[in-house]
N, C-alpha and C positions, 0 to 999 in steps of 0.2 A: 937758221931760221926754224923757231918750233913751233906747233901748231897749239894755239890756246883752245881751250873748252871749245868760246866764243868761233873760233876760227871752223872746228868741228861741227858746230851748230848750223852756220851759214852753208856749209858744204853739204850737208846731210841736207839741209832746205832747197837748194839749188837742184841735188840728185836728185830728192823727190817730187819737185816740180818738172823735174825733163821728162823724169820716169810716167810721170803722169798724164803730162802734155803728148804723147809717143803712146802712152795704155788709149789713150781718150777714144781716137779712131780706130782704135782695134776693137775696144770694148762696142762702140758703136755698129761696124760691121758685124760682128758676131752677134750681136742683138737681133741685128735683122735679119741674118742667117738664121738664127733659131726663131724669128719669130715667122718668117717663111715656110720653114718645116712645118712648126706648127698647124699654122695654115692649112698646107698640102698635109698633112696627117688629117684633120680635121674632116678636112673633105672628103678624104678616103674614106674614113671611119663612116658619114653620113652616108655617102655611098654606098657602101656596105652593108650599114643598117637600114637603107632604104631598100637596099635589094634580097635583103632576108627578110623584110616585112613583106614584100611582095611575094617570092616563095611561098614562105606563112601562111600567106591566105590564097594561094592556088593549092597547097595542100589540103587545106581546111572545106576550101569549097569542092575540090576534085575527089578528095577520100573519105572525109568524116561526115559530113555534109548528107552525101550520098545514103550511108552507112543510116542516118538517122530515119533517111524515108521509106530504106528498106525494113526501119525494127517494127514490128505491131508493137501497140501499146496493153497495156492489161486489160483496157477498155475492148480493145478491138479484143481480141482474144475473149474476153467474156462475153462480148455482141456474139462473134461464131459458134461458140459452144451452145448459147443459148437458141439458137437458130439453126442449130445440128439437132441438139434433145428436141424441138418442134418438129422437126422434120420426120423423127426416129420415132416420136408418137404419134404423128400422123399416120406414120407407114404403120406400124402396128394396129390401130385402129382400124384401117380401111383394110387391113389383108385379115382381121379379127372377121369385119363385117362379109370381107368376100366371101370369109370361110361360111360362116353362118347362111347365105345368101346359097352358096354352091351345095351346100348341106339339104338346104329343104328341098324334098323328094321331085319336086314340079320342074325346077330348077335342074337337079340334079338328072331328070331323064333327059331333060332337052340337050344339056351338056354331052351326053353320052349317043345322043341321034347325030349332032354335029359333027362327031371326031368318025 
């Protein structure tokens, strides 16, 4: 008995139909096995990036945050200096006048009965 083309044909059709029927449920559990992981990856990962977002901003508000209310601005800085030079010519002016006040002779004896 030999086997024709035909006969070939039918046989290859038969193998690939069992083959197929037998892949069917495997290909389908393994689908859901990965699409499972996926899942559980998914989640992870959100997790993850939920919990480094929150980090994020306990750093942000516990060290830089701080950092900003500690810096002066150029503004504050040039309010004080200008509120330093009033002060510096004030003092000069009034220790100008003391002198001149402590200078005139009337003045200047009184000072000198007291001590």
């Amino acid at each position: 008995m030999a086997l024709t083309s035909n006969d070939l044909k039918q046989i290859r059709s038969i193998v690939n139909e069992e083959v197929s029927s037998q892949l069917a449920p495997s290909e389908t559990r393994l689908q859901d096995k990965i699409d499972g992981v996926e899942q559980r990856l998914e989640a992870k990962i959100n997790e993850s990036a939920k919990q480094i977002r929150l980090e994020v901003g306990d750093f942000i508000s516990d060290q830089v945050l701080p950092l900003f209310d500690d810096l002066a601005t150029k503004s504050d800085i040039d309010r004080l200096e200008r509120k330093l030079d009033r002060e510096i010519d004030t003092n000069i002016i009034q220790n100008n006048r003391l002198g001149k006040i402590e200078s005139t002779p009337t003045v200047a004896l009184e000072l000198k009965k007291k001590k």
